[in-house]
PDB file of N, CA, C and O in Angstrom:
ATOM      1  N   UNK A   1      21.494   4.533  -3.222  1.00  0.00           N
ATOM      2  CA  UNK A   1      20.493   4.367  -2.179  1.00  0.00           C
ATOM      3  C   UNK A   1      20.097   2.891  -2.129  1.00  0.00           C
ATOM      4  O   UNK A   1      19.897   2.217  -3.139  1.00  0.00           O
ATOM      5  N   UNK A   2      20.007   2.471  -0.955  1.00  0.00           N
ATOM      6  CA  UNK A   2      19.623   1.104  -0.681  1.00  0.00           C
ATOM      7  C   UNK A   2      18.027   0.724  -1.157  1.00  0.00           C
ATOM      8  O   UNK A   2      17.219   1.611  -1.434  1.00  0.00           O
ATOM      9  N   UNK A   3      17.678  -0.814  -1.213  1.00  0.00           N
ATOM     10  CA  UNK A   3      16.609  -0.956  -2.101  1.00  0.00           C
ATOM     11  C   UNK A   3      15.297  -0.707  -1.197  1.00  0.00           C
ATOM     12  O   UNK A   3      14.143  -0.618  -1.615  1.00  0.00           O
ATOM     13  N   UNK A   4      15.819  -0.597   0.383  1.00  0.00           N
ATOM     14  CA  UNK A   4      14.912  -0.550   1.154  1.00  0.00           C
ATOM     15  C   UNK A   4      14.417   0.735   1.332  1.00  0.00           C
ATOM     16  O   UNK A   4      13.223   0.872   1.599  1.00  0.00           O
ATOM     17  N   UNK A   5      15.415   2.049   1.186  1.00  0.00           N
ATOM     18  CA  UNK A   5      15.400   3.299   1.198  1.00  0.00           C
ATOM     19  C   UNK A   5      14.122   3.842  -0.030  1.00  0.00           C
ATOM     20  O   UNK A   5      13.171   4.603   0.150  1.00  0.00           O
ATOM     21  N   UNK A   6      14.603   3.034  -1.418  1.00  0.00           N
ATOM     22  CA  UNK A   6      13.930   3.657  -2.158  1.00  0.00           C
ATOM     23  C   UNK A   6      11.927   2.860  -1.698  1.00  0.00           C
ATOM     24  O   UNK A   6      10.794   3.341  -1.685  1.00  0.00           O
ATOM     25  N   UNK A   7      12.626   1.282  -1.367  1.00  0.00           N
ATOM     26  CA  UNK A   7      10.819   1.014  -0.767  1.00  0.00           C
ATOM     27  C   UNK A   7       9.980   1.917   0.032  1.00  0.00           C
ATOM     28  O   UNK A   7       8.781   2.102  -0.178  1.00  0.00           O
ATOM     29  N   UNK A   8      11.004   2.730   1.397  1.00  0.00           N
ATOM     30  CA  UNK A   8      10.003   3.420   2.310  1.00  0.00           C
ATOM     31  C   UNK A   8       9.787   4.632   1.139  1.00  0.00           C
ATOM     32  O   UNK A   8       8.741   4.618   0.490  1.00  0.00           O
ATOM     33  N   UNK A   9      10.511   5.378   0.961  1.00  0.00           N
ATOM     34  CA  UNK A   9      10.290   6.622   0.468  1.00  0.00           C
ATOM     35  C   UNK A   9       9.200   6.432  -1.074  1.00  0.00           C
ATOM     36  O   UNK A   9       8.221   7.096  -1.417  1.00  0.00           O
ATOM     37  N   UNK A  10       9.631   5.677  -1.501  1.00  0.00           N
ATOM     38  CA  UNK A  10       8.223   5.370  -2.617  1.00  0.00           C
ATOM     39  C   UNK A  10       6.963   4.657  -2.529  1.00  0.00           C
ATOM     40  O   UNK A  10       6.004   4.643  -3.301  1.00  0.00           O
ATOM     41  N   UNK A  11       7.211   3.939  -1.183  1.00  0.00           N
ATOM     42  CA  UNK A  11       5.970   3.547  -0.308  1.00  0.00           C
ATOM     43  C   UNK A  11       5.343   4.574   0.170  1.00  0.00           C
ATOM     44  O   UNK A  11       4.124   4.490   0.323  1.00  0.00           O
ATOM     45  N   UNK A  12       5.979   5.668   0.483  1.00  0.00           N
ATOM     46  CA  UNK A  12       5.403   6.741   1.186  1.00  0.00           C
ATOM     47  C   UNK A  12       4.557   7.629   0.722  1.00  0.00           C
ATOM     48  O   UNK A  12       3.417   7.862   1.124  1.00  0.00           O
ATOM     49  N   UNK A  13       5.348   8.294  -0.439  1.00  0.00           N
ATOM     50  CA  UNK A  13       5.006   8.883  -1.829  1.00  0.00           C
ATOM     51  C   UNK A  13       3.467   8.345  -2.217  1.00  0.00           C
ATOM     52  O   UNK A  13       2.509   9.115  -2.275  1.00  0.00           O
ATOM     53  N   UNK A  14       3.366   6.786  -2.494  1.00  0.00           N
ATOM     54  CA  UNK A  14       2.175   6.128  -2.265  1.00  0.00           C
ATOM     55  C   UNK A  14       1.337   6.495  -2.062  1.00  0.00           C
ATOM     56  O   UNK A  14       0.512   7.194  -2.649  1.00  0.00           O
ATOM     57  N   UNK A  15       1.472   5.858  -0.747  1.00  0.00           N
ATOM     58  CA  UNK A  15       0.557   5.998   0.656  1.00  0.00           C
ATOM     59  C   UNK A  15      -0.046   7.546   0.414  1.00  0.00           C
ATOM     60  O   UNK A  15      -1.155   7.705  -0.098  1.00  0.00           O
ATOM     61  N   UNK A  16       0.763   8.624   0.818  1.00  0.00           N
ATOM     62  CA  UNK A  16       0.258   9.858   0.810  1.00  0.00           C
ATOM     63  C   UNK A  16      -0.575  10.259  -0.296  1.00  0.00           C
ATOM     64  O   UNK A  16      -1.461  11.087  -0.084  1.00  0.00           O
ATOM     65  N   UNK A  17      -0.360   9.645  -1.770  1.00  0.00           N
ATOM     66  CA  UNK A  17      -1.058   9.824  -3.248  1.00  0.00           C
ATOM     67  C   UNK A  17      -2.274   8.957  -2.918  1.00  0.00           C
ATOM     68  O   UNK A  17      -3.237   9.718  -2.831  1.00  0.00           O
ATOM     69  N   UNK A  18      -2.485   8.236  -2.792  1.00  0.00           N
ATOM     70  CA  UNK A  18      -3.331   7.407  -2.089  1.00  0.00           C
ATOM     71  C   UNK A  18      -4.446   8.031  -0.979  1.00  0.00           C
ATOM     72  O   UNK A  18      -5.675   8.074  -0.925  1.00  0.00           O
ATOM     73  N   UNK A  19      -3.628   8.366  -0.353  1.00  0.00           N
ATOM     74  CA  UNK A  19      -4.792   9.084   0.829  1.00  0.00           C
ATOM     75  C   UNK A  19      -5.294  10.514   0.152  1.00  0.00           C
ATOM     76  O   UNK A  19      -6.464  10.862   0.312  1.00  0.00           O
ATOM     77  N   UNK A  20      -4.508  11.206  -0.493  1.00  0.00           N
ATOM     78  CA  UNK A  20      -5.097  12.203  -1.489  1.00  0.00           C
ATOM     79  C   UNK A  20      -6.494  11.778  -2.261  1.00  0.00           C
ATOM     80  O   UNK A  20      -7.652  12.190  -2.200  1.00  0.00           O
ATOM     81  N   UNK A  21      -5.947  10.948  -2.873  1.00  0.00           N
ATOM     82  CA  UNK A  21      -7.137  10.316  -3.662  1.00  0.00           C
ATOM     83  C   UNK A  21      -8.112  10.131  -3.242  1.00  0.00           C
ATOM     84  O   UNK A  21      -9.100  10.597  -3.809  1.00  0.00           O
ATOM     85  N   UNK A  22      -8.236   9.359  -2.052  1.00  0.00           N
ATOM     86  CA  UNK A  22      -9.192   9.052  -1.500  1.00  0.00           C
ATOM     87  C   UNK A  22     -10.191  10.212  -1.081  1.00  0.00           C
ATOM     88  O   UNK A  22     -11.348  10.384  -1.467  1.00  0.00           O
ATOM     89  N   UNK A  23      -9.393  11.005  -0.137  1.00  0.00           N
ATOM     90  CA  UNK A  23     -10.240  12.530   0.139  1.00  0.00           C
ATOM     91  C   UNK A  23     -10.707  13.084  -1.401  1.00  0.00           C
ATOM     92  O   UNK A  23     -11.396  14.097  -1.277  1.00  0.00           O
ATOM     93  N   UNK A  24     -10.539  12.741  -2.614  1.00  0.00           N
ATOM     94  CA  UNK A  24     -10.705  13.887  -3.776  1.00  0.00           C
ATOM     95  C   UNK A  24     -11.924  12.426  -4.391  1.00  0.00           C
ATOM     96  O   UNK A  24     -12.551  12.625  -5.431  1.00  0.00           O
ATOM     97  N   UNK A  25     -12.071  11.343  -3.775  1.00  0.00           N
ATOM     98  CA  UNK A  25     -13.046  10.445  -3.958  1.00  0.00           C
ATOM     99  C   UNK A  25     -12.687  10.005  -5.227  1.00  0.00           C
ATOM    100  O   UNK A  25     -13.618   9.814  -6.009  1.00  0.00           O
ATOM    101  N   UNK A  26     -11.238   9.744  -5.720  1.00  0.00           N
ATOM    102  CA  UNK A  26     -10.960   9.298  -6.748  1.00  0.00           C
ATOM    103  C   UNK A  26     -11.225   7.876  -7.320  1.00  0.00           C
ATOM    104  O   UNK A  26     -10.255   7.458  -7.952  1.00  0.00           O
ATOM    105  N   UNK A  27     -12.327   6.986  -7.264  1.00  0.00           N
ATOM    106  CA  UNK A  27     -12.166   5.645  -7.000  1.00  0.00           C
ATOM    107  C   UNK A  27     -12.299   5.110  -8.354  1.00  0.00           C
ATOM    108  O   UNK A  27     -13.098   5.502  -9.203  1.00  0.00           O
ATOM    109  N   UNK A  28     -11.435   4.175  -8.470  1.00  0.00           N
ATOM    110  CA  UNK A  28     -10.604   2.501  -8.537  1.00  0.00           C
ATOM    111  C   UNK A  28      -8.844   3.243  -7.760  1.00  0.00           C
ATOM    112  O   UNK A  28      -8.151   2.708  -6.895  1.00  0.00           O
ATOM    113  N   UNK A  29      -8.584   4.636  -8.512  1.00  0.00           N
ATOM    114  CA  UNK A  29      -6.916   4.812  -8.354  1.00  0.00           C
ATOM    115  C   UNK A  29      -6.524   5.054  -7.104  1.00  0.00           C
ATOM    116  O   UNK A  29      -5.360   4.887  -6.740  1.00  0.00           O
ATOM    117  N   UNK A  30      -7.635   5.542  -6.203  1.00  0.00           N
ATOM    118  CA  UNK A  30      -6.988   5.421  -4.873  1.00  0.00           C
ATOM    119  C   UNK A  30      -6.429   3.876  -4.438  1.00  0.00           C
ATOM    120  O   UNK A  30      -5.249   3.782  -4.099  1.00  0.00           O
ATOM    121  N   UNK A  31      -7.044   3.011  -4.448  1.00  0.00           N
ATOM    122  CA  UNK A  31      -6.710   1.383  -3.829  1.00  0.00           C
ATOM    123  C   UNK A  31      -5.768   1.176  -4.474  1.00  0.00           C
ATOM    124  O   UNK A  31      -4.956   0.576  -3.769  1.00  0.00           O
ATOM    125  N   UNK A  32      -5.312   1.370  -5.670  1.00  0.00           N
ATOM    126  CA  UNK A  32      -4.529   0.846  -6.584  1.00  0.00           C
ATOM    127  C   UNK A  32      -3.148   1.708  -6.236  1.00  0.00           C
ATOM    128  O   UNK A  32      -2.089   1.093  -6.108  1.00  0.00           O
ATOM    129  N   UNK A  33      -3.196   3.140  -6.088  1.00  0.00           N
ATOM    130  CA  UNK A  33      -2.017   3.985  -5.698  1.00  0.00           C
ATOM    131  C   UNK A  33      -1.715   3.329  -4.326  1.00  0.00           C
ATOM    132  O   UNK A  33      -0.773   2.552  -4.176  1.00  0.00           O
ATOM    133  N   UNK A  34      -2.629   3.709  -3.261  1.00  0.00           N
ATOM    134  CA  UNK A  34      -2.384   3.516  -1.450  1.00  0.00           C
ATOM    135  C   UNK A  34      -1.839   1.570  -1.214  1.00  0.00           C
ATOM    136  O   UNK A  34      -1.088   1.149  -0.334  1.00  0.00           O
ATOM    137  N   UNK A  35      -2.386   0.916  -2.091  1.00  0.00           N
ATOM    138  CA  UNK A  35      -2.063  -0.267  -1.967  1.00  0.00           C
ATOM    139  C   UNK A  35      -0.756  -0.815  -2.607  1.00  0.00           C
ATOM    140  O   UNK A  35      -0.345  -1.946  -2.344  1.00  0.00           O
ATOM    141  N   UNK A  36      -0.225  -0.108  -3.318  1.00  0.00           N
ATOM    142  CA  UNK A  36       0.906  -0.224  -3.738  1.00  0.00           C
ATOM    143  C   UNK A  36       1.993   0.358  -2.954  1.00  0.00           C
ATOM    144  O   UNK A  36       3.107  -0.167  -2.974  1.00  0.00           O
ATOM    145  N   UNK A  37       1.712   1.567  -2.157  1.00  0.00           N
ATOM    146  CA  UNK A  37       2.119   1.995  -1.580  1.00  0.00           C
ATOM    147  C   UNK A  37       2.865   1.209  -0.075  1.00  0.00           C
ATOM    148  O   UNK A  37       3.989   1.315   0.415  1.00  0.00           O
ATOM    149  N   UNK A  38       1.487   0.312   0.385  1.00  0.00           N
ATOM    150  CA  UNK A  38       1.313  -0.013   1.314  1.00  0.00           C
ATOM    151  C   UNK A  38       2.241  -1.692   1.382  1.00  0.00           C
ATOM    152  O   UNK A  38       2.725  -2.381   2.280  1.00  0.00           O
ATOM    153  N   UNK A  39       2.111  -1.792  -0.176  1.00  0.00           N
ATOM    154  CA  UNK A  39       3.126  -3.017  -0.655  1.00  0.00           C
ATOM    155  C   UNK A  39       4.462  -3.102  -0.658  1.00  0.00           C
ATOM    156  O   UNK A  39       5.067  -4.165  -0.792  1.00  0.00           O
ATOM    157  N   UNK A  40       5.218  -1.520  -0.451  1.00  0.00           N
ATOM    158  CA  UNK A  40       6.020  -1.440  -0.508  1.00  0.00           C
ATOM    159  C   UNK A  40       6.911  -1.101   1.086  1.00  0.00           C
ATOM    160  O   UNK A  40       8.091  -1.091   1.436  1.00  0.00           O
ATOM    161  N   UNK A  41       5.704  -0.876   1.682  1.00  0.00           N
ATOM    162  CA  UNK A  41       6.168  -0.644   3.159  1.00  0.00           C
ATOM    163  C   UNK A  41       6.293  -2.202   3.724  1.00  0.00           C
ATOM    164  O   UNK A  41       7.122  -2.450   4.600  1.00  0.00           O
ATOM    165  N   UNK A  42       5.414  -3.262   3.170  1.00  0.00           N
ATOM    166  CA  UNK A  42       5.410  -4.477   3.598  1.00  0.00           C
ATOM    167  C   UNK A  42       7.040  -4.780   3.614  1.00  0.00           C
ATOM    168  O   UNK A  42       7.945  -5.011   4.415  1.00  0.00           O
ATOM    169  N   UNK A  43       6.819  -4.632   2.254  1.00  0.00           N
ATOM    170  CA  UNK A  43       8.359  -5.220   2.137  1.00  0.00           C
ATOM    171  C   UNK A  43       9.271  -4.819   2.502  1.00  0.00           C
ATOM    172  O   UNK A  43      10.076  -5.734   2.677  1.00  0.00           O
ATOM    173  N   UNK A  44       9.776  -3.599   2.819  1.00  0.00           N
ATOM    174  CA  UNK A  44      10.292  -2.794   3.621  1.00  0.00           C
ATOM    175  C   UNK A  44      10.715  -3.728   5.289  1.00  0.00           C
ATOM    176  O   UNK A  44      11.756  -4.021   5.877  1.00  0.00           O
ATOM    177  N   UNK A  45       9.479  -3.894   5.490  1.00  0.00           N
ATOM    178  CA  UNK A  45       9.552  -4.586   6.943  1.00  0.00           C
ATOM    179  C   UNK A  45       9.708  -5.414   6.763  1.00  0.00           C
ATOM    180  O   UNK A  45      10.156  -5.887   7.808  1.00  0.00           O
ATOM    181  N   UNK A  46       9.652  -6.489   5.704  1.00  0.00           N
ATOM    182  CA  UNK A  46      10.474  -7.829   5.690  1.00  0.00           C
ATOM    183  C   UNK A  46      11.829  -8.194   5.848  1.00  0.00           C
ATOM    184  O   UNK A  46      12.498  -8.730   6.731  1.00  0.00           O
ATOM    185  N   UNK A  47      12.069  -7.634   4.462  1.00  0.00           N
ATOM    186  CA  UNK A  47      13.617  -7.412   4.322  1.00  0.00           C
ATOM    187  C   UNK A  47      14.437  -6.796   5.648  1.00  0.00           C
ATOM    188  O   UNK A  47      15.363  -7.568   5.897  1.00  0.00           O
ATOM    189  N   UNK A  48      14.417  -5.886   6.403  1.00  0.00           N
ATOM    190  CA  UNK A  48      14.470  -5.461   7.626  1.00  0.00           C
ATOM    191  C   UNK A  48      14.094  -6.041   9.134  1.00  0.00           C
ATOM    192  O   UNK A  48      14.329  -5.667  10.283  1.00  0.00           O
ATOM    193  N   UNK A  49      13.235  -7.390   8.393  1.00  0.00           N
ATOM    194  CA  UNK A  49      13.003  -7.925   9.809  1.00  0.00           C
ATOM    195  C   UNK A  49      11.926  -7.474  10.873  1.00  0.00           C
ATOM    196  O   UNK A  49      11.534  -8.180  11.802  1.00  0.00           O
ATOM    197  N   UNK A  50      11.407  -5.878  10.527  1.00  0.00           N
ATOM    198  CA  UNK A  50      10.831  -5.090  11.079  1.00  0.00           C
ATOM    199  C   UNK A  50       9.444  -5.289  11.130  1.00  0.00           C
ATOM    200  O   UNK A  50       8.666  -4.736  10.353  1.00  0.00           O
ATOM    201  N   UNK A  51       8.963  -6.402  12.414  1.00  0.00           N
ATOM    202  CA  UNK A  51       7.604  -7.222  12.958  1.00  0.00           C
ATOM    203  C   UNK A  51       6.504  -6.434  12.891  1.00  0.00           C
ATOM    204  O   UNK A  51       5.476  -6.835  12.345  1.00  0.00           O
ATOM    205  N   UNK A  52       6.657  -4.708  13.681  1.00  0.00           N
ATOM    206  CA  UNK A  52       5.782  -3.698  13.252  1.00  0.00           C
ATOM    207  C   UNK A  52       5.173  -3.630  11.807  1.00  0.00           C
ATOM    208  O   UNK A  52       4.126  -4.165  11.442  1.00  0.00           O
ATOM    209  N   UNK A  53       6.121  -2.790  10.976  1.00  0.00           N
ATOM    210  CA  UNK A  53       5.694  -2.520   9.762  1.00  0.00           C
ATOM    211  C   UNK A  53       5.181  -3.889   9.064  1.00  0.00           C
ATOM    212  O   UNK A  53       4.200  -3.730   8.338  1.00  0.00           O
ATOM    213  N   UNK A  54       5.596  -4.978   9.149  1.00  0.00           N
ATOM    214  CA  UNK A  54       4.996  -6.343   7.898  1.00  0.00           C
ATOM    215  C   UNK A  54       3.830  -6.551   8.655  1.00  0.00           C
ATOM    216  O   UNK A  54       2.944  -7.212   8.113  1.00  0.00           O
ATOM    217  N   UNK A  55       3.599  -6.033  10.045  1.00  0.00           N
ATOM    218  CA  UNK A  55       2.031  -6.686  10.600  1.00  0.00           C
ATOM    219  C   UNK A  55       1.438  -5.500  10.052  1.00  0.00           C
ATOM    220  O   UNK A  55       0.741  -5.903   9.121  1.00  0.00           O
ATOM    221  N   UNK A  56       1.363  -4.506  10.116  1.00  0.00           N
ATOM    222  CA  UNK A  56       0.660  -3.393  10.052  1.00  0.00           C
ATOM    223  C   UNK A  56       0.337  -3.637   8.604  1.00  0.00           C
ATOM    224  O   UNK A  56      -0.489  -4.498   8.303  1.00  0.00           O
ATOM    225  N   UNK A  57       0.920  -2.955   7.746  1.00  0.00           N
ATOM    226  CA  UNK A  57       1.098  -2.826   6.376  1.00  0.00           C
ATOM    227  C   UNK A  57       0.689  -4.763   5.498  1.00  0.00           C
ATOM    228  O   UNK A  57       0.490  -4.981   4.303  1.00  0.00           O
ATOM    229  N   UNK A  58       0.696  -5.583   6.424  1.00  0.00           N
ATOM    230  CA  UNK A  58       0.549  -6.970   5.861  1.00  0.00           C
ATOM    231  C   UNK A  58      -0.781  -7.101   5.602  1.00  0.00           C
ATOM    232  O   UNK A  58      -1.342  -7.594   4.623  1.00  0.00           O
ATOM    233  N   UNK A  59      -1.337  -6.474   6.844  1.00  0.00           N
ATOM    234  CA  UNK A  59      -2.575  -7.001   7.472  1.00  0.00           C
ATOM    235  C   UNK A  59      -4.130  -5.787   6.681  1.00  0.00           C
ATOM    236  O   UNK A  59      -5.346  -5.760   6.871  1.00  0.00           O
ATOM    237  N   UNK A  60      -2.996  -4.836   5.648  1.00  0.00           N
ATOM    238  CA  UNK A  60      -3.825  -4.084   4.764  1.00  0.00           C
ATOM    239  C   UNK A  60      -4.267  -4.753   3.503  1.00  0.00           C
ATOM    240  O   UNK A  60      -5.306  -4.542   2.879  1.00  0.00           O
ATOM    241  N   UNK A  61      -2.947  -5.911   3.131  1.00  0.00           N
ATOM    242  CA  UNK A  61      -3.078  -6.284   2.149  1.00  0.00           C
ATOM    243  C   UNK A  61      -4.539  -6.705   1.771  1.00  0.00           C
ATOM    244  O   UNK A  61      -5.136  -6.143   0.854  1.00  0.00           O
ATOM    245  N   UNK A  62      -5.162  -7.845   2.608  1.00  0.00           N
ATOM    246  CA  UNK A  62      -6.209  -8.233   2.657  1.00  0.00           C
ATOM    247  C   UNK A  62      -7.384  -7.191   2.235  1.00  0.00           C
ATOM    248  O   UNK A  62      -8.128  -7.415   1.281  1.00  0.00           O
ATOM    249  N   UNK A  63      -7.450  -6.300   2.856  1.00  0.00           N
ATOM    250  CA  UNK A  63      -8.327  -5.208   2.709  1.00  0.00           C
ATOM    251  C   UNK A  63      -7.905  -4.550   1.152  1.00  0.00           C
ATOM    252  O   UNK A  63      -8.752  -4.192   0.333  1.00  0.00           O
ATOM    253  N   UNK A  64      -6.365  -4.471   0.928  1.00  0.00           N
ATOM    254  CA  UNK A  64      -6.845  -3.762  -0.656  1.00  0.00           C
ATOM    255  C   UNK A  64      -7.460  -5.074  -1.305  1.00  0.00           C
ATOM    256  O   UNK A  64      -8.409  -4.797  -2.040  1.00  0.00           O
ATOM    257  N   UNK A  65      -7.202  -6.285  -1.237  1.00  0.00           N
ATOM    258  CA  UNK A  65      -7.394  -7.957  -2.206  1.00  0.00           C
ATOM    259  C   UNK A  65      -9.273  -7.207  -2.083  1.00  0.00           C
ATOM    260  O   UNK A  65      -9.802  -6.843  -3.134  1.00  0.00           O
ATOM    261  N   UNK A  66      -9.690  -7.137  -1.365  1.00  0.00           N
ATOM    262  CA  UNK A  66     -11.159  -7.034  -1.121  1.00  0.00           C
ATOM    263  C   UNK A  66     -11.566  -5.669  -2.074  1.00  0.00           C
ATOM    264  O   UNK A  66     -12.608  -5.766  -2.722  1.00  0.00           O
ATOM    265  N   UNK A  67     -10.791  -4.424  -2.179  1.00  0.00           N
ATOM    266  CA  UNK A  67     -11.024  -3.398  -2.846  1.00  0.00           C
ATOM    267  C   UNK A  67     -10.354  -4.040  -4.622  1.00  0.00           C
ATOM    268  O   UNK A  67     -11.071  -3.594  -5.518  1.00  0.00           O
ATOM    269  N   UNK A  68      -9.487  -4.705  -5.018  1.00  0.00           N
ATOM    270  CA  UNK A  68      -9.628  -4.907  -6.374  1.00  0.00           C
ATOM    271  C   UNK A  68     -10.375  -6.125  -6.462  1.00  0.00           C
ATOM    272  O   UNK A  68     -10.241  -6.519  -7.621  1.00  0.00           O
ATOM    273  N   UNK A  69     -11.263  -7.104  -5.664  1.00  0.00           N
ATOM    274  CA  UNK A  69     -12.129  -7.673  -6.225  1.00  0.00           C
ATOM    275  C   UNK A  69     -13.104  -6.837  -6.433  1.00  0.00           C
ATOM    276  O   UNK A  69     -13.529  -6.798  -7.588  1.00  0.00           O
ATOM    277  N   UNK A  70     -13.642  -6.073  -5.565  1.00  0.00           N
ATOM    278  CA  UNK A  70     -15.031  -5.376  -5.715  1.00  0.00           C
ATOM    279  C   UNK A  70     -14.889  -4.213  -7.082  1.00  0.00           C
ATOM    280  O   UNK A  70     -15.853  -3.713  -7.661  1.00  0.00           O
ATOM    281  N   UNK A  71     -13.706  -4.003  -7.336  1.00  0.00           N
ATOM    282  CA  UNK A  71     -13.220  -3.105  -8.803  1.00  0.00           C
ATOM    283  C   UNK A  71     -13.743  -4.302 -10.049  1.00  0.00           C
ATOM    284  O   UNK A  71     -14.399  -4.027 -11.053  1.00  0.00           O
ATOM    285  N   UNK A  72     -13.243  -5.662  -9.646  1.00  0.00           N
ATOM    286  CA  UNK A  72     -12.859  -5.968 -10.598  1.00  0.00           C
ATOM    287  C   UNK A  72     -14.108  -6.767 -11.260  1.00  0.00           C
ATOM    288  O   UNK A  72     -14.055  -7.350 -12.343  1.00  0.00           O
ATOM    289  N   UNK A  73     -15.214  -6.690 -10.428  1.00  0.00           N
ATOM    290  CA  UNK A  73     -16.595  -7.126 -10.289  1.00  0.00           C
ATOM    291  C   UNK A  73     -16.937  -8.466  -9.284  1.00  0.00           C
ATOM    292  O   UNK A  73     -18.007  -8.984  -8.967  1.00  0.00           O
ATOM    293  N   UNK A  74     -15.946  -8.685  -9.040  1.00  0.00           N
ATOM    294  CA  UNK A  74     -16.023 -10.426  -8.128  1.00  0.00           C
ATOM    295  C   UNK A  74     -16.833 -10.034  -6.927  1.00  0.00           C
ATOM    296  O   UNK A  74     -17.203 -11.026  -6.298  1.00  0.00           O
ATOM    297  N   UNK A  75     -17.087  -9.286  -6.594  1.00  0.00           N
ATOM    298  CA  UNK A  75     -17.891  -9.051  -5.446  1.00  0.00           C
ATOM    299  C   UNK A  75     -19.435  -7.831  -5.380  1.00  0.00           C
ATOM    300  O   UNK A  75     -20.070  -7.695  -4.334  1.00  0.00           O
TER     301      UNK A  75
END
């Protein structure tokens, strides 16, 4: 399987563990699962070229950077 194959599908895996979490109010591991998740879709759309997914998924990054400062006490 290609390296991009295993990015979406374990990006996905993620994402979905992630949004679980979140509904079950799991917090620090939701940001940390969904954002990894969401790291992997980035890249996904890089490597691929694919303008959609690296804006979408890029433009989360920021927003998890803001959820592990506020974990990590910086905020």
């Amino acid at each position: 399987m290609k390296i991009v194959a295993w990015l979406k599908w374990g990006g996905t895996g993620f994402v979905l563990s992630g949004i679980l979490l979140t509904n079950l109010n799991l917090y620090p591991l939701n940001i940390m699962v969904h954002g990894t998740g969401s790291l992997g879709w980035m890249l996904a759309g890089i490597i691929t070229k694919d303008r959609a997914l690296t804006v979408n998924f890029g433009m989360q990054m920021p927003l998890f950077a803001l959820g592990y400062a506020k974990m990590g006490g910086l905020l």
